[in-house]
KESE-402586 format. One record per residue: residue number from 1; chain; x, y, z of N, C-alpha, C, O in turn. Coordinates in steps of 0.05 Angstrom, whole numbers, padded with zeros to 5 digits. Layout:
% KESE-402586
node resi NUM; chain A; n_u X; n_v Y; n_w Z; ca_u X; ca_v Y; ca_w Z; c_u X; c_v Y; c_w Z; o_u X; o_v Y; o_w Z
...
END
This chain:
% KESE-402586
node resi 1; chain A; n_u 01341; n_v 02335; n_w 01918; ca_u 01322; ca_v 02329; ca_w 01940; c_u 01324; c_v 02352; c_w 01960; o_u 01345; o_v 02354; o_w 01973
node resi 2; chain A; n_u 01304; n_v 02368; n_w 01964; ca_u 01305; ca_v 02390; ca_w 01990; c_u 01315; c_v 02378; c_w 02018; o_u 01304; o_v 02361; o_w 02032
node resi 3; chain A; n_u 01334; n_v 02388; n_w 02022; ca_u 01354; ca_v 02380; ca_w 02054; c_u 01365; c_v 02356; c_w 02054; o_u 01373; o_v 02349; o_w 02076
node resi 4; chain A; n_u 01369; n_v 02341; n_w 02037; ca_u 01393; ca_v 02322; ca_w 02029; c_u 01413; c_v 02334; c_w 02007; o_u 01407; o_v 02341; o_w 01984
node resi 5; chain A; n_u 01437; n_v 02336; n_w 02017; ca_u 01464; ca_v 02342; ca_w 01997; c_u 01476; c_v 02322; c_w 01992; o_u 01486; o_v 02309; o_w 02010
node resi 6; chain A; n_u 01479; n_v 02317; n_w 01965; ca_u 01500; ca_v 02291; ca_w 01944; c_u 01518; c_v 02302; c_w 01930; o_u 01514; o_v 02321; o_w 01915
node resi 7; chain A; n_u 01539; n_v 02291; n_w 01935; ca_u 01562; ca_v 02293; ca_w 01921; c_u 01570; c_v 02263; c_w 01913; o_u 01556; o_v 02244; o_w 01921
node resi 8; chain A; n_u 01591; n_v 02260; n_w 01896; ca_u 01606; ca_v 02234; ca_w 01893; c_u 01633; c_v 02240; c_w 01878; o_u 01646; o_v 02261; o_w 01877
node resi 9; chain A; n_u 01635; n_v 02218; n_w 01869; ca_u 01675; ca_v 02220; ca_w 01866; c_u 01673; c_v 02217; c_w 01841; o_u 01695; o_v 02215; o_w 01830
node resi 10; chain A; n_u 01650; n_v 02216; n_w 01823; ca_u 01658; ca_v 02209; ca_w 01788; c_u 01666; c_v 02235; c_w 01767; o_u 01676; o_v 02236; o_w 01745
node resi 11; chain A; n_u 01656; n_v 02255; n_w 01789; ca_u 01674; ca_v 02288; ca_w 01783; c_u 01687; c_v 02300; c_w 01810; o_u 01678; o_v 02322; o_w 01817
node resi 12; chain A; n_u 01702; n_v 02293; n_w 01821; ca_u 01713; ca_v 02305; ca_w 01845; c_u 01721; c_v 02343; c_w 01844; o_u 01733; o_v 02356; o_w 01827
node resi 13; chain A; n_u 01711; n_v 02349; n_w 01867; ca_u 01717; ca_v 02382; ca_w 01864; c_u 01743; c_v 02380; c_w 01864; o_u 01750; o_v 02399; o_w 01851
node resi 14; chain A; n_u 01767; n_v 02366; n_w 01872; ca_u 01790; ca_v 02381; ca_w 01869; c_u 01808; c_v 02355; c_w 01868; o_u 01800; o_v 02339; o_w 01885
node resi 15; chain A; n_u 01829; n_v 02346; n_w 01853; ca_u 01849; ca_v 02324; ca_w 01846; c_u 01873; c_v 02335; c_w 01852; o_u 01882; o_v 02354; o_w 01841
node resi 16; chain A; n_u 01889; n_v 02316; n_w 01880; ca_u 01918; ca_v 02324; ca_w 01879; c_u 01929; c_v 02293; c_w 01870; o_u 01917; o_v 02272; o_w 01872
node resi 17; chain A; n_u 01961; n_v 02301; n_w 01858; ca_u 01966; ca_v 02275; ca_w 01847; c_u 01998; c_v 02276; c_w 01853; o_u 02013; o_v 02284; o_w 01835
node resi 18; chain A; n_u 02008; n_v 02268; n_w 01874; ca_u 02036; ca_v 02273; ca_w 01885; c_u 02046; c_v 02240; c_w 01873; o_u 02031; o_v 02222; o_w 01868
node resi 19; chain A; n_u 02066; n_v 02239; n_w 01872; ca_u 02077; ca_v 02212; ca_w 01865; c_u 02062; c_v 02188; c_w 01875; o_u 02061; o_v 02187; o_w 01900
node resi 20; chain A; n_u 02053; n_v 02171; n_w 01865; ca_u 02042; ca_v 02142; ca_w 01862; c_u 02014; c_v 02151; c_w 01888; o_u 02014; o_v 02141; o_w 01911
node resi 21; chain A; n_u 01999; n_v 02167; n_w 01881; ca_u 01983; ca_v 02176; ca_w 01896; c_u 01965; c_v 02196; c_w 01880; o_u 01974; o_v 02215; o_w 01866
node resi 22; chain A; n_u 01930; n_v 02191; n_w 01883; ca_u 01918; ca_v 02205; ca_w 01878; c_u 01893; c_v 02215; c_w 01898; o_u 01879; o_v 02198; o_w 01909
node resi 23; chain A; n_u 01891; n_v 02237; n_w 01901; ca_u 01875; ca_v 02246; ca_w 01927; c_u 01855; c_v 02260; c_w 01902; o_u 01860; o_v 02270; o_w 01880
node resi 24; chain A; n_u 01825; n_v 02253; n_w 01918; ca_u 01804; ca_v 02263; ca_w 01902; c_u 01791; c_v 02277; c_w 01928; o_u 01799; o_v 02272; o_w 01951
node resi 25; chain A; n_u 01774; n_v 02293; n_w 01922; ca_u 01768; ca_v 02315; ca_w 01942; c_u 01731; c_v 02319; c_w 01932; o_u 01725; o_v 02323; o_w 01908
node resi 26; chain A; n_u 01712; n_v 02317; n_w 01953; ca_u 01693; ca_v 02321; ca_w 01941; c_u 01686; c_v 02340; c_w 01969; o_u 01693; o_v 02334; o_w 01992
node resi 27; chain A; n_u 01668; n_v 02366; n_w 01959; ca_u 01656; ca_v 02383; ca_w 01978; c_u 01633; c_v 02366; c_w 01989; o_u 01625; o_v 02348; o_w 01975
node resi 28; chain A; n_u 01621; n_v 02370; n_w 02016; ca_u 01590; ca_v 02366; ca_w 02027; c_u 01584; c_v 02385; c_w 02054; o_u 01601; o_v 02387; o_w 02072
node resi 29; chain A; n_u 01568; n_v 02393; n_w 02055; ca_u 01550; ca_v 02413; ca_w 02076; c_u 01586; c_v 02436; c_w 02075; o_u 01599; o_v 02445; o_w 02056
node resi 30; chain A; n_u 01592; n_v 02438; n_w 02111; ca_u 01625; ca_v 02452; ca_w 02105; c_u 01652; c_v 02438; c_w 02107; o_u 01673; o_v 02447; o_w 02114
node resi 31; chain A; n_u 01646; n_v 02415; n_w 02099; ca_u 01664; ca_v 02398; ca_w 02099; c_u 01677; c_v 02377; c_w 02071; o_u 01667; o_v 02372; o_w 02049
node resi 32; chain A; n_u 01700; n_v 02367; n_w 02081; ca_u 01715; ca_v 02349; ca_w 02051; c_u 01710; c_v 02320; c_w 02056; o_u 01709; o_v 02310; o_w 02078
node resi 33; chain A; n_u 01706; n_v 02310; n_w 02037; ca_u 01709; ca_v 02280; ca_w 02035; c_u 01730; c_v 02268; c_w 02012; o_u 01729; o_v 02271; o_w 01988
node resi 34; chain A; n_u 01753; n_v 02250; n_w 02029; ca_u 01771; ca_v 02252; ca_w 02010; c_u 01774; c_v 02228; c_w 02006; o_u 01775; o_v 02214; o_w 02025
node resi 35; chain A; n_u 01776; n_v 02213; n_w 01972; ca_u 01784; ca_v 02181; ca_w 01972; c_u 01812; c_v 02180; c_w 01958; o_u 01816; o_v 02195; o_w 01939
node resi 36; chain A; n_u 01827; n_v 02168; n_w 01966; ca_u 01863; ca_v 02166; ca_w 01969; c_u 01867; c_v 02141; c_w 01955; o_u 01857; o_v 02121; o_w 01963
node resi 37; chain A; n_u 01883; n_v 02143; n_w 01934; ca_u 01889; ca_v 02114; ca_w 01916; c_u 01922; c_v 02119; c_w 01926; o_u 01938; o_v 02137; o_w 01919
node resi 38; chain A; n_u 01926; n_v 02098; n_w 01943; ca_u 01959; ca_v 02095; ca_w 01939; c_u 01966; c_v 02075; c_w 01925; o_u 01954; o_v 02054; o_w 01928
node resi 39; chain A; n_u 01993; n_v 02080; n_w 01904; ca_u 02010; ca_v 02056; ca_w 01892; c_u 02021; c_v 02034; c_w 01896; o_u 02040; o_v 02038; o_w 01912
node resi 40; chain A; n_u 02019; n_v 02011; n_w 01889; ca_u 02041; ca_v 01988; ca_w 01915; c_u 02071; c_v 02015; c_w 01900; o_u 02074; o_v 02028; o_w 01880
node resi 41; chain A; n_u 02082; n_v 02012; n_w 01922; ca_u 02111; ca_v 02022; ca_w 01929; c_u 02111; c_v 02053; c_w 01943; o_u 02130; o_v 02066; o_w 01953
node resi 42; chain A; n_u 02080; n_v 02061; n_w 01942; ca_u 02080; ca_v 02085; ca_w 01955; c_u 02090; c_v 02085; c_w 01993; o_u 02085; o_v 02072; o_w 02013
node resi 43; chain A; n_u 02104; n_v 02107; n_w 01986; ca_u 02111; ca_v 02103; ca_w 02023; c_u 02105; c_v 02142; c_w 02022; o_u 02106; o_v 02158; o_w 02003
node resi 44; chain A; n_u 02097; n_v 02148; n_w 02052; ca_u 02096; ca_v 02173; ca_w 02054; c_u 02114; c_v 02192; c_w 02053; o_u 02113; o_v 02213; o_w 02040
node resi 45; chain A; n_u 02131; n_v 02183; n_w 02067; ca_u 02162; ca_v 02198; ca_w 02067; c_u 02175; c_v 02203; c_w 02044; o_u 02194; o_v 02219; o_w 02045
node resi 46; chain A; n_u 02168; n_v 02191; n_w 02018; ca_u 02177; ca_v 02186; ca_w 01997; c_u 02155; c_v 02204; c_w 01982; o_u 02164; o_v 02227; o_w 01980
node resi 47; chain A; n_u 02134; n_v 02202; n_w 01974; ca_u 02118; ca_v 02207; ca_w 01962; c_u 02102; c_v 02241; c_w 01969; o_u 02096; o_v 02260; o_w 01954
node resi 48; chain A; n_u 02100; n_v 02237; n_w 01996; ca_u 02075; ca_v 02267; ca_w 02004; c_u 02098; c_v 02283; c_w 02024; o_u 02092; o_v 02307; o_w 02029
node resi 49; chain A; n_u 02123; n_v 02273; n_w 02036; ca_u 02131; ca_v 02294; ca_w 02054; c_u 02158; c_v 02312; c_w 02031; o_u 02167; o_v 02331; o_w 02044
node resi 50; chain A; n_u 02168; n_v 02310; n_w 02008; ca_u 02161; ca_v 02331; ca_w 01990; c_u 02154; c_v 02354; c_w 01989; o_u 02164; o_v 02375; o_w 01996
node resi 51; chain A; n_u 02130; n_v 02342; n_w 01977; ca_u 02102; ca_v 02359; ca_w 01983; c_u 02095; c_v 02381; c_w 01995; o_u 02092; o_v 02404; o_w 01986
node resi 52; chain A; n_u 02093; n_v 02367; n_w 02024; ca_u 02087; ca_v 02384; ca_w 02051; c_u 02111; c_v 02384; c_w 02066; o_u 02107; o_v 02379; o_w 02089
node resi 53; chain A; n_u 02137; n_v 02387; n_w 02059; ca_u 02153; ca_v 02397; ca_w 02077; c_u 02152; c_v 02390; c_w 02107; o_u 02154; o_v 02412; o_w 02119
node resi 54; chain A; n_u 02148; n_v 02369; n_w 02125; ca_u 02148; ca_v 02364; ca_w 02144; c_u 02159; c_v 02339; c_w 02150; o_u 02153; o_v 02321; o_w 02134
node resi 55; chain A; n_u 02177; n_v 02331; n_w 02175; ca_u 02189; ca_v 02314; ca_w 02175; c_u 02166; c_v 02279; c_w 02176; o_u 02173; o_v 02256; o_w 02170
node resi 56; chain A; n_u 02141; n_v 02288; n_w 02186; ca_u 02127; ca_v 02259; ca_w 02185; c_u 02096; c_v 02277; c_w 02183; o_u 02095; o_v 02301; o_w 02182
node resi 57; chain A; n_u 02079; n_v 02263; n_w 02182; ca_u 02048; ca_v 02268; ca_w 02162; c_u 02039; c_v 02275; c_w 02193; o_u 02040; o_v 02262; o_w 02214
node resi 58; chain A; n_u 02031; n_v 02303; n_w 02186; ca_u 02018; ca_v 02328; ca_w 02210; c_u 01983; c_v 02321; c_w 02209; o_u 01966; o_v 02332; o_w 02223
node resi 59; chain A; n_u 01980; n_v 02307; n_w 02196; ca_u 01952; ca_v 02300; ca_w 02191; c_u 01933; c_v 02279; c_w 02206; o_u 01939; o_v 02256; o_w 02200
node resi 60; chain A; n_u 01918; n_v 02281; n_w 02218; ca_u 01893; ca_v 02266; ca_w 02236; c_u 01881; c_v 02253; c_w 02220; o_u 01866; o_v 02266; o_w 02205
node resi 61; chain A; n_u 01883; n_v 02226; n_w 02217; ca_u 01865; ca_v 02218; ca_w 02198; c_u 01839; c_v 02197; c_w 02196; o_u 01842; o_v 02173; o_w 02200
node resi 62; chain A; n_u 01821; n_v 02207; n_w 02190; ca_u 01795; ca_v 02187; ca_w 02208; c_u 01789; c_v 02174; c_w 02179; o_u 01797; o_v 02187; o_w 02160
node resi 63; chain A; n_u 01775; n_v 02147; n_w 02174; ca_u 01774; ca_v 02138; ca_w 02153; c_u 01764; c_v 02110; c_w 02148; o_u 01761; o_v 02096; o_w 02168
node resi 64; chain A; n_u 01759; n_v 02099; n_w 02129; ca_u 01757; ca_v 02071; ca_w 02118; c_u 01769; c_v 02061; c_w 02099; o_u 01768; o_v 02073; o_w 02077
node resi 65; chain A; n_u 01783; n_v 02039; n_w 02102; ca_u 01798; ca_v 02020; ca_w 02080; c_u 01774; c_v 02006; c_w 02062; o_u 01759; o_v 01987; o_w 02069
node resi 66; chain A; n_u 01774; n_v 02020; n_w 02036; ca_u 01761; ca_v 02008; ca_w 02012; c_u 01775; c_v 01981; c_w 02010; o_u 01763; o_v 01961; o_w 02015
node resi 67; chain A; n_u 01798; n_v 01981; n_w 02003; ca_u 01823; ca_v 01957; ca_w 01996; c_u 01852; c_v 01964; c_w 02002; o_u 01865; o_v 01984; o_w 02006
node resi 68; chain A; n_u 01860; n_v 01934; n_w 01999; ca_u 01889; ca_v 01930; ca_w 02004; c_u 01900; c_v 01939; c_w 02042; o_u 01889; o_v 01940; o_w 02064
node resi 69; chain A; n_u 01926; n_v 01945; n_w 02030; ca_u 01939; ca_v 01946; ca_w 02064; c_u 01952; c_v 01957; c_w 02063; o_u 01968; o_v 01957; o_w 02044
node resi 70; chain A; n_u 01954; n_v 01977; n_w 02089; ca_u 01971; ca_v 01997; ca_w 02096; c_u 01986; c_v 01995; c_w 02120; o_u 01973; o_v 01995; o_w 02142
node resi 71; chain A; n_u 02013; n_v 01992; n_w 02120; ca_u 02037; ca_v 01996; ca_w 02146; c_u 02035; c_v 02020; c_w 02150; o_u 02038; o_v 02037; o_w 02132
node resi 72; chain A; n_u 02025; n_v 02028; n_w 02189; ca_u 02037; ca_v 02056; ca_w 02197; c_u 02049; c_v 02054; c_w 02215; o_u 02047; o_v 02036; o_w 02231
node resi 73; chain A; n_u 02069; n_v 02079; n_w 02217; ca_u 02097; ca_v 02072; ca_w 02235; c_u 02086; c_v 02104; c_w 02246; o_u 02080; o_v 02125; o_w 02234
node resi 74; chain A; n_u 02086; n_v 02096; n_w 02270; ca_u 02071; ca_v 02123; ca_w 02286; c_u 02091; c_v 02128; c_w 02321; o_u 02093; o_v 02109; o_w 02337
node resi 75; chain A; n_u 02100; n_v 02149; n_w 02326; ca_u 02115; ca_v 02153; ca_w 02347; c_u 02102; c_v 02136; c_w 02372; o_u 02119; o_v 02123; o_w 02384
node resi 76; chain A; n_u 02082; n_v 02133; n_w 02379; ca_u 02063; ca_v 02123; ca_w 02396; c_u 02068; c_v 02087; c_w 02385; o_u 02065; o_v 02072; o_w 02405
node resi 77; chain A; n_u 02073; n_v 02073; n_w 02361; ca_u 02071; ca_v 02055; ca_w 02360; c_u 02068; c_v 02042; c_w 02335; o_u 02044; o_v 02036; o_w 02339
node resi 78; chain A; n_u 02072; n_v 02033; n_w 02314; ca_u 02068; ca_v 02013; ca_w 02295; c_u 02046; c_v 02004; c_w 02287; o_u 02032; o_v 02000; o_w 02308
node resi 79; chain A; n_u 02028; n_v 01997; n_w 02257; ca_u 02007; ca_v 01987; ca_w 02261; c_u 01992; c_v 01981; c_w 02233; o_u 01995; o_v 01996; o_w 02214
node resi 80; chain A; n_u 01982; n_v 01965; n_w 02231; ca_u 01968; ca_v 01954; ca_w 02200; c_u 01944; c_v 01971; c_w 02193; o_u 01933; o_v 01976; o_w 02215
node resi 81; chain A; n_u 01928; n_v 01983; n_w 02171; ca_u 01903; ca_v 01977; ca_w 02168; c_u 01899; c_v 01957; c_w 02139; o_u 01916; o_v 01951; o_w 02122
node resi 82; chain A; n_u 01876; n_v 01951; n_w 02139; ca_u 01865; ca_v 01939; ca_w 02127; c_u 01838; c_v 01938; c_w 02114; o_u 01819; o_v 01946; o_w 02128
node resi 83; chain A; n_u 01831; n_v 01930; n_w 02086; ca_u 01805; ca_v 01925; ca_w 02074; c_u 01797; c_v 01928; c_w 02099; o_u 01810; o_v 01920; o_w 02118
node resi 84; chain A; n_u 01762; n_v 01944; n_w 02103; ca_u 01745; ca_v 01929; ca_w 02123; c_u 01753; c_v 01953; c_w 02144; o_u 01735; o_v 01962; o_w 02159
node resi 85; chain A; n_u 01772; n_v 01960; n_w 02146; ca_u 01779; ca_v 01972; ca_w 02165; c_u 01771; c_v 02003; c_w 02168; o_u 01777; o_v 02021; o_w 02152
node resi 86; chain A; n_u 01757; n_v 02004; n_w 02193; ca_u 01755; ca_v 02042; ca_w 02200; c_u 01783; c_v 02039; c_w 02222; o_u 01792; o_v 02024; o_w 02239
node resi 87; chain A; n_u 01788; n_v 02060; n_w 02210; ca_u 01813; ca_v 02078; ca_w 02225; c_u 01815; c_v 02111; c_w 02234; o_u 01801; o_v 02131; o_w 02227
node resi 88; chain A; n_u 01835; n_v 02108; n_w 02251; ca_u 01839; ca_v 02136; ca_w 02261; c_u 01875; c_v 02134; c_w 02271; o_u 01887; o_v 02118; o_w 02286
node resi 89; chain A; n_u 01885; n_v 02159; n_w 02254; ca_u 01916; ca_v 02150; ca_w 02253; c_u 01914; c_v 02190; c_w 02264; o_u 01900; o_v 02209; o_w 02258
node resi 90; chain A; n_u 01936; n_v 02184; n_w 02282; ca_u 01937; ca_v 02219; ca_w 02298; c_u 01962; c_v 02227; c_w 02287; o_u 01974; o_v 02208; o_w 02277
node resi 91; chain A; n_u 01973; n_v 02250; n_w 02284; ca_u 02000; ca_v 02270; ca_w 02275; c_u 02013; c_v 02254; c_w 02279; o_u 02004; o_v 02241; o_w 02298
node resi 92; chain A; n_u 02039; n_v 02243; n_w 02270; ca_u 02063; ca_v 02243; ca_w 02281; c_u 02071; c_v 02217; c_w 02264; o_u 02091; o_v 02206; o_w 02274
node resi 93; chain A; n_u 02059; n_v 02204; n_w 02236; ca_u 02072; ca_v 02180; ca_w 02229; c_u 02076; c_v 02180; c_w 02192; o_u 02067; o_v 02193; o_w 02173
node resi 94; chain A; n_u 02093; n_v 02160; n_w 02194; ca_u 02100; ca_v 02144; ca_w 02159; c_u 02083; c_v 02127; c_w 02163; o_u 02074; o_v 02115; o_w 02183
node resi 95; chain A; n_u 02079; n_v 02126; n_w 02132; ca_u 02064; ca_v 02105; ca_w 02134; c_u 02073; c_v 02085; c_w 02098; o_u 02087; o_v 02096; o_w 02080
node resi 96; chain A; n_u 02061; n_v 02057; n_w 02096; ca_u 02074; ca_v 02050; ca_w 02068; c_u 02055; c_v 02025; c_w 02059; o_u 02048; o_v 02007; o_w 02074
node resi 97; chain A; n_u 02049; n_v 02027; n_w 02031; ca_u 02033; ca_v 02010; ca_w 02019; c_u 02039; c_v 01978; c_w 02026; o_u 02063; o_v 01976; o_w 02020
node resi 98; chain A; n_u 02030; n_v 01954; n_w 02036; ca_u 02039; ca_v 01930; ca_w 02036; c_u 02025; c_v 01906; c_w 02016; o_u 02004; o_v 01893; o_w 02018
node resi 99; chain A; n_u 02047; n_v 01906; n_w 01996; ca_u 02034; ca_v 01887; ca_w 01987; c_u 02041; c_v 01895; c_w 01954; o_u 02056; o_v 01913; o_w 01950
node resi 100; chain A; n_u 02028; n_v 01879; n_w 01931; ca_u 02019; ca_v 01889; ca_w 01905; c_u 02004; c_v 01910; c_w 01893; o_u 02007; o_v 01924; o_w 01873
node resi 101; chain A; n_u 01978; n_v 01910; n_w 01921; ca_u 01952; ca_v 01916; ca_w 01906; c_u 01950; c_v 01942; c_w 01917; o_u 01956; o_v 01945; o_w 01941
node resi 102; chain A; n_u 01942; n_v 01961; n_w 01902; ca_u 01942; ca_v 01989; ca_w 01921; c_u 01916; c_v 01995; c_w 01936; o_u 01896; o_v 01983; o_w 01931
node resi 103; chain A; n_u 01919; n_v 02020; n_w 01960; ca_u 01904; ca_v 02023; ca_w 01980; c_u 01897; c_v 02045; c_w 01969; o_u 01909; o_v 02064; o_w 01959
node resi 104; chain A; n_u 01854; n_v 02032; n_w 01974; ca_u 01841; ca_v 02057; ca_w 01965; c_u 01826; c_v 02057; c_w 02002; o_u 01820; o_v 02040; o_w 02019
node resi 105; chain A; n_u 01826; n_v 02086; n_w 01999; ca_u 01815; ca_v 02091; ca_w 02029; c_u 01797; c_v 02116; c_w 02025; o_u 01807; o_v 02137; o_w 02017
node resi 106; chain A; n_u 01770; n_v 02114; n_w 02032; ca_u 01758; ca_v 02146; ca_w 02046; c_u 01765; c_v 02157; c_w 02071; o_u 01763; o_v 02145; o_w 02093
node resi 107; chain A; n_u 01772; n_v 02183; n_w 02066; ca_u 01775; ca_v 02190; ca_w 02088; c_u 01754; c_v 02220; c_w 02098; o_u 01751; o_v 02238; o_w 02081
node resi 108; chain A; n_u 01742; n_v 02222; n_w 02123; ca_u 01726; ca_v 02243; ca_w 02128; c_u 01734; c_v 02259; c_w 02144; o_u 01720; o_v 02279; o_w 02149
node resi 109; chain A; n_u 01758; n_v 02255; n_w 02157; ca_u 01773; ca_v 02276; ca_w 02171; c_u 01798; c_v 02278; c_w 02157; o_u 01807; o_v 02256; o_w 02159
node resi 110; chain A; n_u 01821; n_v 02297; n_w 02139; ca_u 01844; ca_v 02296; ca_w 02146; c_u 01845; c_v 02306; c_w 02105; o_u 01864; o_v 02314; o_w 02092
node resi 111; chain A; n_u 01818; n_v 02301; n_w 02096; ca_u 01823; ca_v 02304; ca_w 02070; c_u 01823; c_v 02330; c_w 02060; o_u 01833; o_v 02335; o_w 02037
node resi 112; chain A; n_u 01811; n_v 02353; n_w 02077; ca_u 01821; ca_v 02391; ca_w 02071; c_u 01852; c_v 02393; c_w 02064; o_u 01858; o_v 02403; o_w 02042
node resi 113; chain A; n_u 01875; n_v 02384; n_w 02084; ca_u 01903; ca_v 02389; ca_w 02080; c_u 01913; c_v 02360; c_w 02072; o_u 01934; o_v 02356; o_w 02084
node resi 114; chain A; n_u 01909; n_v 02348; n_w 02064; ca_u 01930; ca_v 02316; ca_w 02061; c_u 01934; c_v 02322; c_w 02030; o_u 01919; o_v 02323; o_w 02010
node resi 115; chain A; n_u 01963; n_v 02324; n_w 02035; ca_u 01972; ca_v 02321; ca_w 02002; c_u 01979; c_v 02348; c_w 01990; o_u 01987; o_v 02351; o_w 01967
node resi 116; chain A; n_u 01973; n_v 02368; n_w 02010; ca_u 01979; ca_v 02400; ca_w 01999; c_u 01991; c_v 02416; c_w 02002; o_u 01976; o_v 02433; o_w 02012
node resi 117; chain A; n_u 02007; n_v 02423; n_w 02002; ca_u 02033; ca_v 02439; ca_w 02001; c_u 02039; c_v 02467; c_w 02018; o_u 02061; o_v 02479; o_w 02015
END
């Protein structure tokens, strides 16, 4: 369609896959759109700081909870998201799957560097 751009996730431009974690990456206009499958047992500290070498997740992250639930432990304060949920989580936290069922989340800010080394 002339001046509408589509992308989707059923071929993602770029797949990172760090322990019990899959980040899918799709290009649009100059920007990423990223959807994040975490594992039940995934915790960040465990899984992505590895990874990225940093003592807690340097990453801004603006977003929506597809499913399930996520514990974040953030210098500023503690905090759930949830199915349903838009969020915005700033530098400085762990964070950890709660529950069985794993957390799928889009995210539109934070998905260029999350997960990359």
């Amino acid at each position: 369609m002339p001046g509408v751009e589509v992308n989707d996730f059923t071929a993602p431009d770029e797949v990172r896959s760090p322990e019990r974690t899959t980040v899918e990456i799709v290009k649009i206009a100059d920007g990423e759109v990223g959807r994040y499958t975490f594992q039940p047992g995934w915790r960040w500290s465990e899984c992505i700081k590895p990874v990225v070498g940093t003592d807690s997740c340097q990453v801004e992250h603006v977003g929506y909870v597809v499913s399930g639930s996520m514990h974040i432990e953030h210098t500023d304060g503690d905090g759930d998201i949830n199915a349903g949920d838009v969020y915005r989580i700033p530098p400085g936290h762990d964070a950890h799957v709660v529950g069985d069922e794993p957390v799928v989340v889009v995210e539109f800010q934070g998905a260029a560097t999350y997960a990359r080394g």
